[in-house]
LOKE-791831 format. One record per residue: x, y, z of N, C-alpha, C in turn; residue in one letter. Coordinates in steps of 0.05 Angstrom, whole numbers, plus 5000, padded with zeros to 4 digits. Layout:
// residues N
+------+------+------+------+------+------+------+------+------+----+
:  n_X :  n_Y :  n_Z : ca_X : ca_Y : ca_Z :  c_X :  c_Y :  c_Z : aa :
+------+------+------+------+------+------+------+------+------+----+
:    X :    Y :    Z :    X :    Y :    Z :    X :    Y :    Z :  a :
...
+------+------+------+------+------+------+------+------+------+----+
//
This chain:
// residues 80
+------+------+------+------+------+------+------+------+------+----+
:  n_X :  n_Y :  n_Z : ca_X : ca_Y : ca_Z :  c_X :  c_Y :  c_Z : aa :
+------+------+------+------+------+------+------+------+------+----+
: 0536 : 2144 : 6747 : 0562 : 2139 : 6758 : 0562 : 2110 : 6769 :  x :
: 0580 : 2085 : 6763 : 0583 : 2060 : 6768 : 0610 : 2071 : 6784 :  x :
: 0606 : 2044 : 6792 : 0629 : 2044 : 6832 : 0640 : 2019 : 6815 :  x :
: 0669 : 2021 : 6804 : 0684 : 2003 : 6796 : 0698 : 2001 : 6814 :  x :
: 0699 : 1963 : 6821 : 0712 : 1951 : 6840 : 0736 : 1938 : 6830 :  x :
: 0748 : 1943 : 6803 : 0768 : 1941 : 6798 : 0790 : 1955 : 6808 :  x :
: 0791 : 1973 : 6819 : 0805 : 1986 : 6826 : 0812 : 1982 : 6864 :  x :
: 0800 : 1961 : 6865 : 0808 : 1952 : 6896 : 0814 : 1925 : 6894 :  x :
: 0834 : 1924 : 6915 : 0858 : 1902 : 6915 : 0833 : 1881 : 6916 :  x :
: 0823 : 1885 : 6943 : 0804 : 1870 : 6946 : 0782 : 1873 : 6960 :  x :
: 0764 : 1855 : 6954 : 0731 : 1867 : 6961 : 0729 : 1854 : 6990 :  x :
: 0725 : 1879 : 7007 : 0715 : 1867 : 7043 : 0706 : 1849 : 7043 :  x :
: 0677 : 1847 : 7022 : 0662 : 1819 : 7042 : 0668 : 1796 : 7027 :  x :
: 0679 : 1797 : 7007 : 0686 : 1761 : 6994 : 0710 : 1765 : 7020 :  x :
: 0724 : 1777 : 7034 : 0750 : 1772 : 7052 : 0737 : 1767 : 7077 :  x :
: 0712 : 1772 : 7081 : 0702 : 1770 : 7104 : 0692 : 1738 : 7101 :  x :
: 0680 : 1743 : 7083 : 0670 : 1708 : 7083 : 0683 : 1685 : 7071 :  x :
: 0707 : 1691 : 7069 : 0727 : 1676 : 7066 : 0749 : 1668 : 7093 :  x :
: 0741 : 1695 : 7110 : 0755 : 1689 : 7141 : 0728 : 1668 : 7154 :  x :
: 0703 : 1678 : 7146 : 0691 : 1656 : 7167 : 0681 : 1634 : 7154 :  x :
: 0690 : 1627 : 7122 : 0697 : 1594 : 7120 : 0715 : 1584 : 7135 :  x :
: 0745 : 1597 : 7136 : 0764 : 1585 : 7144 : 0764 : 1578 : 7177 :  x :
: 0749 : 1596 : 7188 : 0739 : 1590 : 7223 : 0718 : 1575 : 7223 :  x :
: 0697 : 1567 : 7210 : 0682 : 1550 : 7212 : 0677 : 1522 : 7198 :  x :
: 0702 : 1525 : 7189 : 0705 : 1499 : 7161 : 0708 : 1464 : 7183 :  x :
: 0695 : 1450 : 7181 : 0704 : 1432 : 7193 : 0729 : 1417 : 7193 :  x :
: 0745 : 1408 : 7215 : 0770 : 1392 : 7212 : 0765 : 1365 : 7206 :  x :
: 0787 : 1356 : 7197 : 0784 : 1330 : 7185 : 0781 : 1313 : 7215 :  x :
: 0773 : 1286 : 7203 : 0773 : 1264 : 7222 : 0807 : 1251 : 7231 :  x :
: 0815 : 1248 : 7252 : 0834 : 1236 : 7257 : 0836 : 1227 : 7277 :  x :
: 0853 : 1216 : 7280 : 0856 : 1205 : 7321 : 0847 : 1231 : 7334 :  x :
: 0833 : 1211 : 7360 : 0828 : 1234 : 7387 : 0846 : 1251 : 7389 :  x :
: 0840 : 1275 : 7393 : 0865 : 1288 : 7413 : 0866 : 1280 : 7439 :  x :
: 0896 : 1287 : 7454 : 0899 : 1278 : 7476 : 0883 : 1290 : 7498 :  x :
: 0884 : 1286 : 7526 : 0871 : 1309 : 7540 : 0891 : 1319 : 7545 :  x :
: 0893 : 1350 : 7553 : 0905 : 1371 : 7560 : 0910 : 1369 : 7595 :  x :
: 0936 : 1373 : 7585 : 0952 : 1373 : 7617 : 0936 : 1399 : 7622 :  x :
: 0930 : 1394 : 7656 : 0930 : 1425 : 7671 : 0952 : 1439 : 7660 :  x :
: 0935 : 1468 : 7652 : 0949 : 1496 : 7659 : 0964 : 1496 : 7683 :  x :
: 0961 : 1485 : 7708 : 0987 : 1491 : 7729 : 0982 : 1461 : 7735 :  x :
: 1016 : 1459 : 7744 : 1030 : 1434 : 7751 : 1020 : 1428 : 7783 :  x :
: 0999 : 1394 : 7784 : 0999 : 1393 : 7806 : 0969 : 1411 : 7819 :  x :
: 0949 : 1414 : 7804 : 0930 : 1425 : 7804 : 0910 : 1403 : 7799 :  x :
: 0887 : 1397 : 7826 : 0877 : 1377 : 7835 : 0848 : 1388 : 7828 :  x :
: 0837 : 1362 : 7812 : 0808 : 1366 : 7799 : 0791 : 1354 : 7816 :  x :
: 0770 : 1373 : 7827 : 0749 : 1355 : 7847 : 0726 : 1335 : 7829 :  x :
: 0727 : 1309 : 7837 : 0706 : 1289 : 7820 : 0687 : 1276 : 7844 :  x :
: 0672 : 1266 : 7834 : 0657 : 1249 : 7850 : 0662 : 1218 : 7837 :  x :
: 0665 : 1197 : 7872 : 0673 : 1181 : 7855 : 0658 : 1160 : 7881 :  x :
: 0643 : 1140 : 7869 : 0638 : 1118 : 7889 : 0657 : 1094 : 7892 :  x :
: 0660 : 1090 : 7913 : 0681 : 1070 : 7928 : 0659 : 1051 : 7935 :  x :
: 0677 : 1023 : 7938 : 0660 : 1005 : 7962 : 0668 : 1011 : 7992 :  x :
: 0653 : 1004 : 8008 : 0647 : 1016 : 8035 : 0682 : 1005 : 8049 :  x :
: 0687 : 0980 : 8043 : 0710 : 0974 : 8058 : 0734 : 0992 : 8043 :  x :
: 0742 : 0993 : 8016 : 0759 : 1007 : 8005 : 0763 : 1031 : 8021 :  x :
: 0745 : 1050 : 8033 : 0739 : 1076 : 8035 : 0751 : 1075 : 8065 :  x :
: 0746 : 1058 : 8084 : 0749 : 1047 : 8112 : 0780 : 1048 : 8112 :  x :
: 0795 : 1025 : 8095 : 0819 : 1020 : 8084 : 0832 : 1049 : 8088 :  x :
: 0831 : 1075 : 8072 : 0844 : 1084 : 8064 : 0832 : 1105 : 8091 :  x :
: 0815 : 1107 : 8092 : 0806 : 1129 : 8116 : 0820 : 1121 : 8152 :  x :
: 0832 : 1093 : 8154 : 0837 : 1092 : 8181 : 0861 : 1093 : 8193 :  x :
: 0882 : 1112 : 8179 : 0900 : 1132 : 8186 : 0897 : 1157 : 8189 :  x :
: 0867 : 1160 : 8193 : 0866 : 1192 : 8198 : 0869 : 1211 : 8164 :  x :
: 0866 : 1234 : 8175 : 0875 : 1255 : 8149 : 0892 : 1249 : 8128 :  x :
: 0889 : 1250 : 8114 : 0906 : 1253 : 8084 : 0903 : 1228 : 8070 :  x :
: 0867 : 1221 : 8073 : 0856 : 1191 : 8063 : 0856 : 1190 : 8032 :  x :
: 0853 : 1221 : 8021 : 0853 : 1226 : 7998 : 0877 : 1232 : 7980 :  x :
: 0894 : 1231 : 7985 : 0914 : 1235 : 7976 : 0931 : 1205 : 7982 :  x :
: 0919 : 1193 : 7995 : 0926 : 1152 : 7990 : 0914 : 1155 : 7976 :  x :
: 0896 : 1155 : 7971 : 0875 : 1144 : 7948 : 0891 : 1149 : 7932 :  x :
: 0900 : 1176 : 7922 : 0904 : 1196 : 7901 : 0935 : 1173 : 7888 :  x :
: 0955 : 1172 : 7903 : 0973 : 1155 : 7906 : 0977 : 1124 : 7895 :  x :
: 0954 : 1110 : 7906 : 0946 : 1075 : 7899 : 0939 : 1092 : 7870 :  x :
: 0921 : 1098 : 7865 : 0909 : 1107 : 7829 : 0933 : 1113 : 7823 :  x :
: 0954 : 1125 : 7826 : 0979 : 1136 : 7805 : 0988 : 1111 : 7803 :  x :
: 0996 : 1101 : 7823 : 1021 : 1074 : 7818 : 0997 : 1055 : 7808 :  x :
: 0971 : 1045 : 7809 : 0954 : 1028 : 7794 : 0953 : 1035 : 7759 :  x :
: 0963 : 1063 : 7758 : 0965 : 1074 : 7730 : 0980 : 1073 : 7715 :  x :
: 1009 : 1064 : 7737 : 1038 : 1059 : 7724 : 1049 : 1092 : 7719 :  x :
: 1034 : 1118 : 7727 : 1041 : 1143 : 7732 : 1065 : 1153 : 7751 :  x :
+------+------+------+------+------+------+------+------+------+----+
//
C-alpha cells in the first residue's frame, strides 16, 4: 500500500518550511529605521549621563526640579 500525496491540497511540511523561510528570510538593506516613539506619551527614560561639574551646579542651584531644566535646555537645544 503507497500513501499517495496527490490527493492532498497540500503537504504540511513543504508549508511548514515555507512559513519559516518567510520568518527568517532576511530583509533587504535600506535606510535606518526610525527610533520608536514611547508606547506612552511623556514616559521618561532613566540614562546615565556625565556633565561638567559647573553645568550640573548651574542647573542644580534652584533647588528641586534640576532635572527636568536639564530635560528642558536639551529639548529647546534640539529645536524639539
Amino acid at each position: 500500500m503507497t500513501f499517495d500525496r496527490s490527493r492532498r491540497g497540500s503537504d504540511p511540511r513543504q508549508a511548514a518550511e515555507a512559513a519559516f523561510r518567510a520568518v527568517t528570510r532576511k530583509t533587504p538593506e535600506g535606510p535606518a529605521p526610525q527610533a520608536a516613539k514611547p508606547a506612552v506619551p511623556g514616559l521618561r527614560e532613566t540614562v546615565s549621563l556625565r556633565l561638567d561639574r559647573d553645568v550640573l551646579d548651574h542647573f542644580q542651584q534652584d533647588g528641586p526640579g534640576w532635572q527636568e531644566r536639564i530635560n528642558a535646555a536639551l529639548r529647546r537645544a534640539a529645536g524639539l
